[in-house]
VEXRO-196426 format. One record per atom (N, C-alpha, C): atom name; x, y, z; residue in one letter; residue number from 1. Coordinates in pm, whole numbers, plus 32768, in hexadecimal, padded with zeros to 4 digits. Example, Ala and Ser with C-alpha at 12.3 -4.5 7.8 and 13.67 -1.06 7.14 Angstrom:
REM VEXRO-196426
(atom N,(8527,7DC7,830C),a,1)
(atom CA,(84CE,7E3E,830C),a,1)
(atom C,(8528,7EB6,830C),a,1)
(atom N,(8505,7F1F,82C4),s,2)
(atom CA,(8557,7F96,82CA),s,2)
(atom C,(850A,8003,8313),s,2)
END
This chain:
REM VEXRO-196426
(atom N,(787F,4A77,CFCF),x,1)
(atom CA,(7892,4A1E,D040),x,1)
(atom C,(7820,4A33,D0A4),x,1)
(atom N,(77E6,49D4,D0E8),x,2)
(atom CA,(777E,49F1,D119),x,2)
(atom C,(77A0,4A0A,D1B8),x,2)
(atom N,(7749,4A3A,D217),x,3)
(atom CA,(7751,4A84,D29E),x,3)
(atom C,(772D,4A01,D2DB),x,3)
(atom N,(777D,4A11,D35C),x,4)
(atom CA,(7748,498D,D39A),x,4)
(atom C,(7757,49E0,D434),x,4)
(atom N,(76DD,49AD,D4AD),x,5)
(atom CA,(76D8,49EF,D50C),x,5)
(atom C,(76F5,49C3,D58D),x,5)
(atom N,(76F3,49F3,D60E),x,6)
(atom CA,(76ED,49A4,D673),x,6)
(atom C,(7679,4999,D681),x,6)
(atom N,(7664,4930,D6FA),x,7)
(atom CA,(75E9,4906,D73A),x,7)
(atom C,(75AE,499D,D790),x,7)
(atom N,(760C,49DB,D7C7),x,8)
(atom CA,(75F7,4A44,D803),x,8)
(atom C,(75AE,4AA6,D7B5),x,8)
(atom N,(75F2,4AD6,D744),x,9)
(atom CA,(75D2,4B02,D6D2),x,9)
(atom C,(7531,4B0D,D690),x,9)
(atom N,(7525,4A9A,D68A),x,10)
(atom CA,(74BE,4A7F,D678),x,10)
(atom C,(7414,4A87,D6B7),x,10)
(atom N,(7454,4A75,D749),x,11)
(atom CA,(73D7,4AAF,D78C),x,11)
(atom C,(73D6,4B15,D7C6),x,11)
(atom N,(746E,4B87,D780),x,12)
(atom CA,(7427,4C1E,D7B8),x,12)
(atom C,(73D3,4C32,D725),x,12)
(atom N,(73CF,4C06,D6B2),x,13)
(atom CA,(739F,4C59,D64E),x,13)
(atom C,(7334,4C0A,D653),x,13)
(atom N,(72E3,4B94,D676),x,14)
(atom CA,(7246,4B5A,D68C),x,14)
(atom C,(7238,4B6A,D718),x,14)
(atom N,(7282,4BB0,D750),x,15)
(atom CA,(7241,4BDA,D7D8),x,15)
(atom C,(7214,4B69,D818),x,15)
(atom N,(7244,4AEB,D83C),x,16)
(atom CA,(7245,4A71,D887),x,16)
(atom C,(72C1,4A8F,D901),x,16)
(atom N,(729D,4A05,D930),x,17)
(atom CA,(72FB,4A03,D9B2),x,17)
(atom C,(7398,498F,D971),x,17)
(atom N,(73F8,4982,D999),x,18)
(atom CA,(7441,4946,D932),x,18)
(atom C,(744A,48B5,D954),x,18)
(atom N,(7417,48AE,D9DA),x,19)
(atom CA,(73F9,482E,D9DD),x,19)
(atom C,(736F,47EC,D952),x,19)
(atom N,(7313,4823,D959),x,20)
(atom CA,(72D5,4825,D8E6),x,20)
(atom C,(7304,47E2,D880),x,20)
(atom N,(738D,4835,D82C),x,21)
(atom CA,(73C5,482F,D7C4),x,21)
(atom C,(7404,47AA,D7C2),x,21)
(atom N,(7428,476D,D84C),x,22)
(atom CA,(7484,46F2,D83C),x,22)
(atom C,(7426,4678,D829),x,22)
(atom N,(739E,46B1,D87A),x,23)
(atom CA,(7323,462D,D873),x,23)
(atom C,(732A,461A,D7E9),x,23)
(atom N,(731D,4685,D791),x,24)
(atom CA,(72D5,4679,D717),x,24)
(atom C,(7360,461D,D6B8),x,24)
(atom N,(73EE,4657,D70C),x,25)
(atom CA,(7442,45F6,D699),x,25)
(atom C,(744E,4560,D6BC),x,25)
(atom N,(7400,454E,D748),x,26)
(atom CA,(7418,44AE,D777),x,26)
(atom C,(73AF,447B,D758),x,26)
(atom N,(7312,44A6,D72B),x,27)
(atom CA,(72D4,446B,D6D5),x,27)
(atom C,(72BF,4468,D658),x,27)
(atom N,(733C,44B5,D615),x,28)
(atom CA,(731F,44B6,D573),x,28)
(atom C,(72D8,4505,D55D),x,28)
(atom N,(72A7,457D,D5AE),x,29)
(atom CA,(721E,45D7,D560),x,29)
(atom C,(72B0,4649,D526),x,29)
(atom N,(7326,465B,D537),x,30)
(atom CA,(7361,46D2,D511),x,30)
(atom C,(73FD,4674,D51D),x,30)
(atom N,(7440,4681,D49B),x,31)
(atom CA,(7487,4640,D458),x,31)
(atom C,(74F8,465D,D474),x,31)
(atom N,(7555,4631,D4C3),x,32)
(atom CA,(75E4,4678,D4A1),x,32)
(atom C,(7659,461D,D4B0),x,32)
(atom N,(76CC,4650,D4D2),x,33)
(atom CA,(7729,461A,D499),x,33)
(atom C,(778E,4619,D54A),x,33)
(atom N,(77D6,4598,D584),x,34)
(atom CA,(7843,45B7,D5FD),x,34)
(atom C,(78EF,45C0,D5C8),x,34)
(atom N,(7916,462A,D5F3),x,35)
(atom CA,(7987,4623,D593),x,35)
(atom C,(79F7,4662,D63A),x,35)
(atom N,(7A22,4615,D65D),x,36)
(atom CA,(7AA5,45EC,D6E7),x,36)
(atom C,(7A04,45FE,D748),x,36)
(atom N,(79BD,45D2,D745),x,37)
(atom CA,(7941,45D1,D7CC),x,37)
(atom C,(7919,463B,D7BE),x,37)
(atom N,(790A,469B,D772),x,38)
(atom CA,(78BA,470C,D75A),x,38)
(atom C,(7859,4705,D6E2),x,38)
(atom N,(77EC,4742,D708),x,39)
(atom CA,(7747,46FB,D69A),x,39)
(atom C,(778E,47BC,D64D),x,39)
(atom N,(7768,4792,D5B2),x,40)
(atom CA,(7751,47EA,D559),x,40)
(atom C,(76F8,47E6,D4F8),x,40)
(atom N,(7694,4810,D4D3),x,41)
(atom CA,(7615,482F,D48A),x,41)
(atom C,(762E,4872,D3FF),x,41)
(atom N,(7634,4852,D3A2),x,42)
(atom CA,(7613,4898,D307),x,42)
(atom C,(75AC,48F5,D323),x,42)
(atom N,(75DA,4965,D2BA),x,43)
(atom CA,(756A,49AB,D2B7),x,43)
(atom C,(74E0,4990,D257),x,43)
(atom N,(7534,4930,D1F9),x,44)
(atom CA,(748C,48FE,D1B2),x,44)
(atom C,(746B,48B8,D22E),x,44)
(atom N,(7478,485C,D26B),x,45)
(atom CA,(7442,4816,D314),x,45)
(atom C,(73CF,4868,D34F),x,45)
(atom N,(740D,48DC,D377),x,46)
(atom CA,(73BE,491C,D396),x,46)
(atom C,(7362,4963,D364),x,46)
(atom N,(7348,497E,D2DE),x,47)
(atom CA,(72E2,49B2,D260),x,47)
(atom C,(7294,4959,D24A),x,47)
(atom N,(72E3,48DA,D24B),x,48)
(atom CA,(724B,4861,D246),x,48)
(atom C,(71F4,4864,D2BD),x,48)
(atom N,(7221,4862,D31E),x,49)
(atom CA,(71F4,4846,D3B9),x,49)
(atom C,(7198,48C0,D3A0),x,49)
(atom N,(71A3,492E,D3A4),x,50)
(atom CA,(7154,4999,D388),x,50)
(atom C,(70E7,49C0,D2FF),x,50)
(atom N,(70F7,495A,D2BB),x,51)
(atom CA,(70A2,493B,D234),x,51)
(atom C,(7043,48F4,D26C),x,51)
(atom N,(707C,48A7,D2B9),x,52)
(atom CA,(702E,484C,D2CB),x,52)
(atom C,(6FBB,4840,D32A),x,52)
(atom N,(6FE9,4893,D3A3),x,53)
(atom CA,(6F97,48C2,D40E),x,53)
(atom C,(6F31,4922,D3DB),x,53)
(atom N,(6F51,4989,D38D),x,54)
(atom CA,(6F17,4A07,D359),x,54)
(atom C,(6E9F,4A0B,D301),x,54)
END
């Protein structure tokens, strides 16, 4: 089963601000999912995003 993260989550481990993290899901650069108004991220999501930058 795969890991899925918060937005928060996410920019303590790329060291961003988490506003950051929400830009990137309101332009499509970082993929995720709203499930009751809360954003959740796959962890392949985030392995691409980081493939991809890297």
């Amino acid at each position: 089963m795969e890991r899925y993260y918060t937005p928060e989550e996410i920019a303590k481990l790329l060291k961003v601000s988490r506003e950051t993290v929400y830009n990137w899901l309101r332009a499509g650069k970082l993929k995720g999912t709203k499930v009751f108004n809360f954003w959740r991220i796959p962890e392949s999501e985030l392995n691409r995003l980081l493939n991809r930058e890297g």
